[in-house]
C-alpha positions in Angstrom: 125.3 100.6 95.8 127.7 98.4 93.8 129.3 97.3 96.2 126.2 96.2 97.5 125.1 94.7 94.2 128.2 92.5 93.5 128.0 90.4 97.2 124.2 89.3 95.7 123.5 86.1 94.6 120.4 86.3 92.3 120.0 82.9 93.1 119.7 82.9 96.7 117.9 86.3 95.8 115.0 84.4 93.6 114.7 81.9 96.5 114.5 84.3 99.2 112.0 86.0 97.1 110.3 83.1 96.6 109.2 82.1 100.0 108.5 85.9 100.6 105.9 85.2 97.6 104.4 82.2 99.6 104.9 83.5 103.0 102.1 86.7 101.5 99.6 84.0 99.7 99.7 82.5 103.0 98.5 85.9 105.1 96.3 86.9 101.9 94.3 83.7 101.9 93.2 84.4 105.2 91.2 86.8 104.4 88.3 86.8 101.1 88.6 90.0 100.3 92.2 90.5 99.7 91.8 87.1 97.6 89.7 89.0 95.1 91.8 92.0 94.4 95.3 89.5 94.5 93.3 87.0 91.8 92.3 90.4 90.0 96.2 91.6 90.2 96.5 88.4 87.9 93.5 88.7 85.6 95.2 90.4 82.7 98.3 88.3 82.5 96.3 85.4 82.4 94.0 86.5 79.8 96.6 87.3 78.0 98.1 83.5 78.2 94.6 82.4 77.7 94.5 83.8 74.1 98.3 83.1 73.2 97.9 79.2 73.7 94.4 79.1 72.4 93.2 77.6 75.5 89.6 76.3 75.2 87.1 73.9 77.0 88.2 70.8 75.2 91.9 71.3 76.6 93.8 69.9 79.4 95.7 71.6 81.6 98.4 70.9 84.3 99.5 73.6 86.2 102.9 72.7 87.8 103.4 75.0 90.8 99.9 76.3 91.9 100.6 77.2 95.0 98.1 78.2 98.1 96.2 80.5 95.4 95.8 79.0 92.5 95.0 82.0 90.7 96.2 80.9 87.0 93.8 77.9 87.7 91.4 79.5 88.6 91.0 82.3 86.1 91.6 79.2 83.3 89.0 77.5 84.6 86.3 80.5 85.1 86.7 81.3 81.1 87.6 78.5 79.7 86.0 75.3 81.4 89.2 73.6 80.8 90.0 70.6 82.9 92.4 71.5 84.9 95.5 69.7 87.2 97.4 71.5 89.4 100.3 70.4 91.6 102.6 71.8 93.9 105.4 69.8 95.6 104.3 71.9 98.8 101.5 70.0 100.6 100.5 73.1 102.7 100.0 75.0 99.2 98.0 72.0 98.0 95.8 72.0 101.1 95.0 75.8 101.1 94.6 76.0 97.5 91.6 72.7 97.8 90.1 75.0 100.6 90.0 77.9 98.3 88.9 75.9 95.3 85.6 74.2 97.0 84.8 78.0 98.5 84.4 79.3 95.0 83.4 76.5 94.0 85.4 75.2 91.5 86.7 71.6 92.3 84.4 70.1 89.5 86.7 71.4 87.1 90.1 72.1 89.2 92.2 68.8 90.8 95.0 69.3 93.2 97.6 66.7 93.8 100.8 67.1 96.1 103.6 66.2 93.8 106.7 66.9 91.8 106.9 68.5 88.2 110.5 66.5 88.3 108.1 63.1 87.6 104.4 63.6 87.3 103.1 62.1 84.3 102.1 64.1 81.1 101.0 62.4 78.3 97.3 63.5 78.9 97.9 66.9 79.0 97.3 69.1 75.7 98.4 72.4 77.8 101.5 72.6 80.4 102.0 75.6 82.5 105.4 76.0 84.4 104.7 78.8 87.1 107.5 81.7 88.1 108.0 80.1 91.6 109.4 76.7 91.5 112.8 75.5 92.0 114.8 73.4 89.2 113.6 74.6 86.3 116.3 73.6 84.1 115.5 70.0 85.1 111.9 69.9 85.3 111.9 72.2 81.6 113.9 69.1 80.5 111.5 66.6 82.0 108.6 68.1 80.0 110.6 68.3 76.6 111.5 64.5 76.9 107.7 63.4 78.4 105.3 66.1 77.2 103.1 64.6 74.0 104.1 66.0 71.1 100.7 68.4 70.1 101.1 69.5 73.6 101.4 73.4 74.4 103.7 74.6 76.8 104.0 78.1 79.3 106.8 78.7 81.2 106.6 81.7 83.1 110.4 82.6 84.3 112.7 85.4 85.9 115.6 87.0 84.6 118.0 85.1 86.2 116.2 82.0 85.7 116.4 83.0 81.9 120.3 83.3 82.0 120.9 79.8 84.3 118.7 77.9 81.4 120.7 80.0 78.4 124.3 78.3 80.3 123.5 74.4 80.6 122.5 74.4 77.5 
């Protein structure tokens, strides 16, 4: 096993598990019931988010990286009645997650855009959330420190070895 475990990359690890991660929201949002138990999978973990930033109906959110099922905008907007932004640089993810969104009906209160967290603007947003699966975090982390305004909140969900490539370029 270790000397498995030293030819790894947990970079090209985190990638590959990455599109694994899409590749699955892509089979499970084929099919409405396995939607329901995968946006249930994520219930408490959003809660629990939901209460750490104080999110209410008065706040705006931007979800950067919302992928095909937007789950964490979903379950914002269900208890909250936030306003809520979501983007995803993947315009297959944005196009699934509008279908899903307008079957629960929820587009009153959720937007989808195809687009970058590396430039989208931010000054209207009162809430930022940085999802685990996007690439360049370091950069788009230091986008949002230099553009975010200054009341604003911020979640960054992140990985281990995400954690460890932030803690050396700093």
């Amino acid at each position: 096993m270790e000397k498995i475990s030293i030819k790894l990359d947990a970079d090209k690890l985190k990638k590959m598990s990455d599109l694994v991660f899409i590749l699955i929201e892509y089979i499970i949002i084929k099919f409405d019931k396995i939607i329901y138990i995968y946006l249930d999978f994520h219930k408490p973990i959003i809660e629990n988010e939901i209460k750490l930033a104080n999110i209410s109906n008065k706040d705006k959110i931007l979800n950067i990286g919302c992928g095909p099922i937007p789950a964490t905008s979903i379950y914002i907007a269900k208890k909250t009645d936030a306003d809520i932004t979501a983007i995803d640089k993947n315009l297959q993810s944005v196009k699934k997650a509008e279908k899903l969104i307008l079957k629960l009906k929820l587009d009153e209160k959720i937007r989808f855009f195809h687009a970058n967290g590396l430039d989208f603007p931010l000054q209207e947003f009162d809430l930022i959330l940085v999802s685990l699966g996007i690439t360049e975090y370091y950069d788009i982390l230091k986008y949002i420190s230099q553009n975010m305004k200054d009341d604003a909140r911020l979640i960054v969900r992140i990985g281990s070895s995400v954690n460890e490539n932030l803690v050396e370029k700093d």
